[in-house]
Structures are given as structure tokens and as C-alpha cells.
Steps between C-alpha positions, in 0.01 A plus 500: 500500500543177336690510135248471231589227251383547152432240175654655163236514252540277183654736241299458193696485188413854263271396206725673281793308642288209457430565145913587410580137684213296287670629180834435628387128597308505144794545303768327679252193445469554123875493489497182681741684736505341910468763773875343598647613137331830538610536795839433428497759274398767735745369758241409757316214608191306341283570805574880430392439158167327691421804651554721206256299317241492755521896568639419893828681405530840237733483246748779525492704180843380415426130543195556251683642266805175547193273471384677196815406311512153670166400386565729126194758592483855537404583838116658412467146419472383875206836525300390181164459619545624838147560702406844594122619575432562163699212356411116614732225417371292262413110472779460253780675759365223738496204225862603401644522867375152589742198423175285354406794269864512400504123407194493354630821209754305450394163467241654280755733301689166452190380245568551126159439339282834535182273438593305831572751684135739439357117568707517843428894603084392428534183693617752772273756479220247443587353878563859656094580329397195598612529881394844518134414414529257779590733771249697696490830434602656837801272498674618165798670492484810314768570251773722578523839232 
């Protein structure tokens, strides 16, 4: 009988592992912190801190709680919106995780003059109205609870 030769499957990352590395990646960014310093820190390398971000690798429950003090969190911090059945993520989760969302808060946090910035937040929601009128229907994204 000739040896049978199988192809591992793809591990897919867990969603909750998923969520836990987003956060982590979230607030090492609005520290300013590199995955290098962090992982420094930790003692291991910036591709493990890759993979920790991107859900590929689980953080041992001891290494949470070391990047909880590292990045001045308590460790529910990294659960805070996790997604269950009952519980979506939400668009804000998303907006906050991303480095252009991140840039944008604080570019925008940066402006003194409250006038300016409700000028700014309608100019934004003005184009998000505006593009959403000119999108079919069918091809609309719905909004995540």
C-alpha cells in the first residue's frame, strides 16, 4: 500500500484570539510603542509580537498579564468588546484598531477650537451621507451592532 501523504489544513486564528491581539496592537499603537520595544519587554522577538497581534499565536495567561503592565492596562482591557453570538463588535472597536482611525482621533483631538472641530465631524459625516446615497442598495455594507 502506498503511504498516504496529507496537506495540513490552514489553522485559522480563534476570533476571540483575534479580538485580544487587535486590542493589544490598538494600544501599543496609541503609546507609540514598536512591536521591537514591546517585544523587548517580553523577552521575545517582534515577529512573535506579529503573531500575537494578528491572533496566529495565543498569549499565555502570564504574558497577558506582563503585557498588561507593559502597555499600563488591566488585562479585561485586551477582552473589552469581545464578540460572542449575542454580542457583535462594533464599528468603533474596528475604527480604533486601525492605524488611520488612530491618526485621524488624534490629529483631530490635536484641534483646540470646538467650533472647528463640529465644522470638521459634519464635513465628515456630510461625505459618509453623501456616498451612501450614491451606492446601490444591494451593495451597502450594513453596520456592525
Amino acid at each position: 500500500m502506498a503511504p498516504r501523504y496529507t496537506i495540513a489544513a490552514k489553522r485559522v486564528p480563534n476570533p476571540t484570539d483575534k479580538h485580544v491581539g487587535s486590542r493589544l496592537r490598538m494600544r501599543r499603537k496609541m503609546l507609540a510603542m514598536s512591536q521591537t520595544k514591546l517585544g523587548d519587554a517580553l523577552g521575545v522577538t517582534f515577529q512573535q509580537v506579529q503573531k500575537y497581534e494578528k491572533g496566529t499565536n495565543r498569549i499565555p495567561s502570564s504574558r497577558l498579564q506582563q503585557i498588561s503592565h507593559i502597555l499600563q492596562v488591566p488585562v479585561a482591557f485586551f477582552f473589552e468588546g469581545v464578540s460572542t453570538p449575542q454580542m457583535p463588535t462594533t464599528q468603533i472597536d474596528a475604527f480604533v484598531s486601525d492605524s488611520s482611525g488612530l491618526r485621524l482621533i488624534g490629529a483631530f483631538m490635536r484641534i483646540d477650537n470646538v467650533a472647528l472641530r463640529r465644522r470638521i465631524a459634519k464635513l465628515v459625516q456630510d461625505i459618509a451621507d453623501d456616498a451612501e446615497r450614491r451606492t446601490p442598495q444591494h451593495a451597502r455594507r450594513r453596520p456592525v451592532n
